[in-house]
N, C-alpha and C positions, 0 to 999 in steps of 0.2 A: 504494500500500500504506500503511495507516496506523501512525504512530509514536505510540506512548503515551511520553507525561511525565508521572512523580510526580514533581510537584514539591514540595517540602520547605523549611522553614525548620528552620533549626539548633535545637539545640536550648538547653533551656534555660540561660544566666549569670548572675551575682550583678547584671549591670546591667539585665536584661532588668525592662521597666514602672519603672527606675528611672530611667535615664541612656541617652543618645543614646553607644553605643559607636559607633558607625562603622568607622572602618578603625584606630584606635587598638588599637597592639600588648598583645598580654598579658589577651585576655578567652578563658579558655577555659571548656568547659563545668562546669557545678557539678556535683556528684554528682546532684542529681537530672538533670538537663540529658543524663548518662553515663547514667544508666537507660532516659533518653526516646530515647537513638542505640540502645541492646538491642531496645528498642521497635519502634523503625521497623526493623530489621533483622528482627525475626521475625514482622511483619507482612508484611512483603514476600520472605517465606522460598518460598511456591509460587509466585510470578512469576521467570519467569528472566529478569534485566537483560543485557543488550549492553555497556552501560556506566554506571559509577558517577563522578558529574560533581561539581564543588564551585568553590563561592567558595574563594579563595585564602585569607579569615580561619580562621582557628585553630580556632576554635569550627564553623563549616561543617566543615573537612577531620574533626572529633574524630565531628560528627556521622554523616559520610557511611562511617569506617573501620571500623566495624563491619556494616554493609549492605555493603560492599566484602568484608570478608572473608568475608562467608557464603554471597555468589554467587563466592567465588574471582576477584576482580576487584582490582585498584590503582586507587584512588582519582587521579583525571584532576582536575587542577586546571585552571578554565577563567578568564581575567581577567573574560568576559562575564561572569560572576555577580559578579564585587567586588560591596563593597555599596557603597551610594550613599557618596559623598566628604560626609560633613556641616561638613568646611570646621573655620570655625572654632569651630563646637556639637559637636565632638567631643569627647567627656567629659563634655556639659555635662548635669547631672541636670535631668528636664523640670522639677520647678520653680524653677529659676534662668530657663528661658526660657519661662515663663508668660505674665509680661508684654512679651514683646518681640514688634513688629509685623512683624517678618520673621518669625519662627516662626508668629507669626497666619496674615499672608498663604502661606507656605508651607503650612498644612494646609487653608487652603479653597482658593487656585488654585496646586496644584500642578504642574501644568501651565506654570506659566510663573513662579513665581514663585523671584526664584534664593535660594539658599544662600550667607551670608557665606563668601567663600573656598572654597567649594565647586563641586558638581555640580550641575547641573539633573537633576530628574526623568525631562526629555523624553531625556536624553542616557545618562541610565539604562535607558531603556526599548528606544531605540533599540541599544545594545550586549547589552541581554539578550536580545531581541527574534534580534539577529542571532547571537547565539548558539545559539539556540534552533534557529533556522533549519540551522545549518554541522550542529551536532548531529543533526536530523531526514536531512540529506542522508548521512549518515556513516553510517547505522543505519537504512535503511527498512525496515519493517515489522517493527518490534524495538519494545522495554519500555526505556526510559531512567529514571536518576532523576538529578534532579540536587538539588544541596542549597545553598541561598543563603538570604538574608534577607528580611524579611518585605516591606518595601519593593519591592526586588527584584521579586518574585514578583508584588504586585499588579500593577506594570507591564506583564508580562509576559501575566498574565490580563486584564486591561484594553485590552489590545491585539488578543487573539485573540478578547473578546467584542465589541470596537468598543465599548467603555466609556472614558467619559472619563477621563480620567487625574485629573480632581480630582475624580472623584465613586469613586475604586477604596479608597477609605479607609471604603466602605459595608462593605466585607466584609472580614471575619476574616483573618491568618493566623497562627498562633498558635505558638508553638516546639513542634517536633515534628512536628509538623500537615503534611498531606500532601494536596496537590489535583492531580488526574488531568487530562491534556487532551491529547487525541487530535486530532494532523492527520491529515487526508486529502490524499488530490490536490487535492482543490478545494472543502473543508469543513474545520467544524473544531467539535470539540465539547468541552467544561469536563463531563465526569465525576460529578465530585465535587472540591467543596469541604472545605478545611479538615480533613481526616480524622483521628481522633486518632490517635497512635501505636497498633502494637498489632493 
């Protein structure tokens, strides 16, 4: 029986396209960011979800609590979705790390390239991956959404399309933004991409 996943990135923060927030406490959503969780809740208002899932950050749970209340659902915090551990680039505004050769090499071999005091990507992928999976087994042939970050997420799609993990930074996922992907028993298909709130 197949499991549908919206999956979702938070929405929008005062750091989002500014600063690498990471796991760094205290980013919650901005007013518009509160508009775009309205959004995705009344976009997804004729689908009836099984469960509404989240990153632990603040900003995911702010996202997801408004899609949670409107299917009469409590927001299920899962660790699979954290966002990537950026170590010690957390907080750091991207042009402070412009010029630094770990930042370089992290956005072309993702894949293997590590994070000062951080998380690898592959370790990322692997935890949301198997989240993904615990989820699908909890809920077959049900509607899930869950709500994590953007990073997150390519991992995730990069994995069910057998996409390299350093070439998953070709596609969008944008705050708000919503991409569909349906396992089967022994298939699996990406929906849609990047959808806007709404």
């Amino acid at each position: 029986m197949p499991v549908t996943f919206h999956l979702i990135r938070h929405g929008e923060t005062d750091m989002v396209g500014h600063a690498l927030a990471g796991r760094a406490p205290g980013v919650p959503l901005n007013a518009h960011g509160r508009r775009q969780a309205g959004a995705v809740a009344a976009g997804l208002a004729a689908t009836r979800l099984a469960a509404v899932v989240s990153s632990p950050r603040e900003r995911a749970v702010q996202t997801a609590g408004p899609l949670a209340a409107r299917q009469g659902l409590t927001v299920q915090v899962d660790p699979g979705f954290e966002e990537l551990d950026f170590g010690d680039w957390t907080g750091a505004a991207f042009t402070s790390l412009d010029g630094s050769p770990d930042w370089h090499a992290f956005n072309v071999f993702r894949s293997t390239a590590p994070i000062p005091g951080g998380e690898t990507a592959l370790a990322v992928q692997a935890r949301a991956v198997a989240a993904v999976c615990r989820w699908a087994a909890l809920h077959p042939d049900a509607d899930i959404a869950i709500v994590s970050h953007g990073d997150v997420l390519r991992a995730v799609l990069a994995h069910f399309l057998a996409v390299p993990l350093d070439l998953a930074r070709r596609f969008d996922i944008a705050p708000a933004h919503r991409s569909v992907l349906v396992l089967y028993e022994a298939d699996v298909r990406v929906e849609a991409l990047n959808l806007p709130p709404g």
